[in-house]
KOLLO-300769 format. One line per field, with one value per residue (C-alpha): residue number from 1; x, y, z. Coordinates in nm, 3 decimals, padded with zeros to 5 digits. Example, Ala and Ser with C-alpha at 12.3 -4.5 7.8 and 13.67 -1.06 7.14 Angstrom:
BEGIN
resi <- 1; 2
px <- 01.230; 01.367
py <- -00.450; -00.106
pz <- 00.780; 00.714
% end
This chain:
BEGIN
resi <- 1; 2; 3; 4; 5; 6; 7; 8; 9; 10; 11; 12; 13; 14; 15; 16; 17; 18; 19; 20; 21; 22; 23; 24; 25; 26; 27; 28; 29; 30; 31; 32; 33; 34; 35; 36; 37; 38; 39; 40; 41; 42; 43; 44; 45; 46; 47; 48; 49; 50; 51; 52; 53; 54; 55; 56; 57; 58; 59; 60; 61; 62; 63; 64; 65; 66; 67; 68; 69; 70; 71; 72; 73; 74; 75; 76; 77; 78; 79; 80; 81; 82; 83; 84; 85; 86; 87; 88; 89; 90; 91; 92; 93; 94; 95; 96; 97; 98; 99; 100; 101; 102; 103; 104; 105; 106; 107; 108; 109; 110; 111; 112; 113; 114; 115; 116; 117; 118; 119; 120; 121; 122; 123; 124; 125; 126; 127; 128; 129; 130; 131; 132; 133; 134; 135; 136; 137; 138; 139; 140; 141; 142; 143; 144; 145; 146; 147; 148; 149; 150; 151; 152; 153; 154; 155; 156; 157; 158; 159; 160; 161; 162; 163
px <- 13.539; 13.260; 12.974; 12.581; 12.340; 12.233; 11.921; 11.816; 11.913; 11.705; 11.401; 11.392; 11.396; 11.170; 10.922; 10.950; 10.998; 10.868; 10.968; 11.040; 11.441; 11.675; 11.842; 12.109; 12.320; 12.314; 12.662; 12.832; 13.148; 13.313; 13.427; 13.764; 13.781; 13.714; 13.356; 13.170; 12.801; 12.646; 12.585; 12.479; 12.751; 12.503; 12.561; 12.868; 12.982; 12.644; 12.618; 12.431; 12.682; 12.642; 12.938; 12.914; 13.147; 13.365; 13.380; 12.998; 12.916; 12.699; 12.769; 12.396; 12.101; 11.817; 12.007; 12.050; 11.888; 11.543; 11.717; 12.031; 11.779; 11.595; 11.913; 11.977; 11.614; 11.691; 12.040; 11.813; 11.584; 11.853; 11.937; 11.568; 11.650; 11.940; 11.813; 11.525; 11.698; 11.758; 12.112; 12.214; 12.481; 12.249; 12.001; 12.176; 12.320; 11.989; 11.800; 12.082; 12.233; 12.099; 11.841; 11.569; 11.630; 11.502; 11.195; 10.908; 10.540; 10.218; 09.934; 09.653; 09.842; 10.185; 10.346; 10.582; 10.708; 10.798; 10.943; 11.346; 11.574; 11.574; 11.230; 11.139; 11.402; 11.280; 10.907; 11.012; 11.243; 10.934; 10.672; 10.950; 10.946; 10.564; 10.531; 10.697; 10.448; 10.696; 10.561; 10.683; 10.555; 10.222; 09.984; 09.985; 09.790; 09.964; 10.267; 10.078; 09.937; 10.204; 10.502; 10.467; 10.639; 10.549; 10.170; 09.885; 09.744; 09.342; 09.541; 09.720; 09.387; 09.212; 09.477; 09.504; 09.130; 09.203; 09.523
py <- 09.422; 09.673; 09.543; 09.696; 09.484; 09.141; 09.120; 08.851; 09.147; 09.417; 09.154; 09.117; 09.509; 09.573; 09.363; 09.547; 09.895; 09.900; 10.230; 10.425; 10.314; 10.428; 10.067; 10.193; 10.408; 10.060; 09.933; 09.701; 09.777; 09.490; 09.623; 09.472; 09.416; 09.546; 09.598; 09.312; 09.428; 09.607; 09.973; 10.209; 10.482; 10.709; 10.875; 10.942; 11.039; 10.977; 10.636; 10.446; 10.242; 09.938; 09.838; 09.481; 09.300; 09.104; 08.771; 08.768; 08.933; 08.694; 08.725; 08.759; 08.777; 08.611; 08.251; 08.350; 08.239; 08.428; 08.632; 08.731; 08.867; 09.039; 09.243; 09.321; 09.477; 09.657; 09.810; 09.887; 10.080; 10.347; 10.362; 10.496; 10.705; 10.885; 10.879; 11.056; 11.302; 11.164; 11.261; 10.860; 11.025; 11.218; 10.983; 10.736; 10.902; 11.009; 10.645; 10.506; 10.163; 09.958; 09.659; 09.919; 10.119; 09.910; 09.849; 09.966; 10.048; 09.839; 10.027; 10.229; 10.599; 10.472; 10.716; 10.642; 11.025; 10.981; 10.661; 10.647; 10.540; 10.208; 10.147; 10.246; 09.997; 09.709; 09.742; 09.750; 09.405; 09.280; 09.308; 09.131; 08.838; 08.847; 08.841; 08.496; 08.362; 08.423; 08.559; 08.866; 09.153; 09.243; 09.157; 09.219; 09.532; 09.677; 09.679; 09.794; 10.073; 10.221; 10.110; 10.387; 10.173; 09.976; 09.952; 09.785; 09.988; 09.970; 10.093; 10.359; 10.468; 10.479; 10.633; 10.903; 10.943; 11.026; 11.241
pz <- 09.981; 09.953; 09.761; 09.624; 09.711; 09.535; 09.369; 09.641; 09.888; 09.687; 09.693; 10.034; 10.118; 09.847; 10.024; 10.380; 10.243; 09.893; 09.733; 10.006; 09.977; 09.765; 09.668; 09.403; 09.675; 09.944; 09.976; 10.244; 10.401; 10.592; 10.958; 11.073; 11.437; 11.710; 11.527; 11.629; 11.512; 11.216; 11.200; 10.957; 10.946; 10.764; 10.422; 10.256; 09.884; 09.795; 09.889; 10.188; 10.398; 10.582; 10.790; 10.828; 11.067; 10.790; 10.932; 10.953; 10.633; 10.361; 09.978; 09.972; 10.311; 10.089; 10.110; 10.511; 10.801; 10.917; 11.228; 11.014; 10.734; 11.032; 11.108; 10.763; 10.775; 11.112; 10.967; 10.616; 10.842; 10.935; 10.596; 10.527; 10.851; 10.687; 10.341; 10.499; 10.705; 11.048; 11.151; 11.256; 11.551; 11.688; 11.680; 11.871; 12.108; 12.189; 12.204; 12.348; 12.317; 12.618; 12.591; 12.656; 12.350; 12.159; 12.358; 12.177; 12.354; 12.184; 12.234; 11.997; 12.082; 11.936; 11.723; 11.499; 11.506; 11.889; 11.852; 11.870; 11.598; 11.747; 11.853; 11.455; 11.340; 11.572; 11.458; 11.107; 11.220; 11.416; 11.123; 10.900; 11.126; 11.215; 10.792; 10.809; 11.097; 11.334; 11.712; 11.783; 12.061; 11.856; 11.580; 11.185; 11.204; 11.470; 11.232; 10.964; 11.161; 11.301; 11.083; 10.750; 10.542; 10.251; 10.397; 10.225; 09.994; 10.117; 10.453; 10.299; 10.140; 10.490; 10.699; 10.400; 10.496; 10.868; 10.808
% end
């Protein structure tokens, strides 16, 4: 059964995207098999769509454990994507779906402009988990300086400064 998003749900992206997502056009999709992970099939009809694999789709991520929340960030990332323009097909078709995909660089000269659909989506997963004191590939303020998204707002203010 297709479903919006719970408020639990809406919490938890408000907190890793703030207003940068369009919440009201979200809406699951349970995939039958053969789908066996989540994708974002892009934008249809005006709406976002998440297609879930059924037997693994929640009635609500915020009572869910930490990784399956992560995912549900990740997928919520190429919503923003599409919402924002990026044509999801293309997009993966050009990042590719092997383990290095989503293999992001950590480094002072990272650009989140030159980063792949998947590499963006993984850093926005990554901060998510590194927000709950969980160890992931860098530090806080490496997330917060390269991920655009919901940033703090005395950061905002200084990178506004150097742009």
């Amino acid at each position: 059964m297709k479903r919006a998003l719970t408020k639990g749900e809406r919490d938890l992206a408000m907190e890793a995207f703030g207003s940068a997502l369009a919440l009201e056009s979200i809406r699951f999709m349970p995939s039958p098999w053969p789908f066996t992970r989540a994708f974002v099939a892009g934008r249809w009809f005006g709406r976002d769509w998440i297609v879930w694999p059924k037997k693994s789709l929640p009635d609500d991520f915020d009572f869910c454990p930490l990784w399956q929340q992560a995912i549900f960030i990740h997928e919520l990332t190429h919503v923003w994507q599409a919402q924002h323009g990026v044509n999801l097909l293309t997009g993966k078709l050009k990042a590719g779906d092997r383990p290095e995909s989503y293999e992001y660089p950590i480094g002072m000269d990272v650009d989140w402009g030159k980063l792949n659909i998947e590499q963006q989506a993984m850093i926005v997963q990554d901060r998510f988990y590194c927000t709950r004191g969980i160890e992931v590939k860098a530090d806080k303020a490496f997330y917060d300086r390269v991920c655009p998204l919901n940033r703090p707002a005395e950061l905002e203010a200084a990178m506004s400064q150097i742009i």
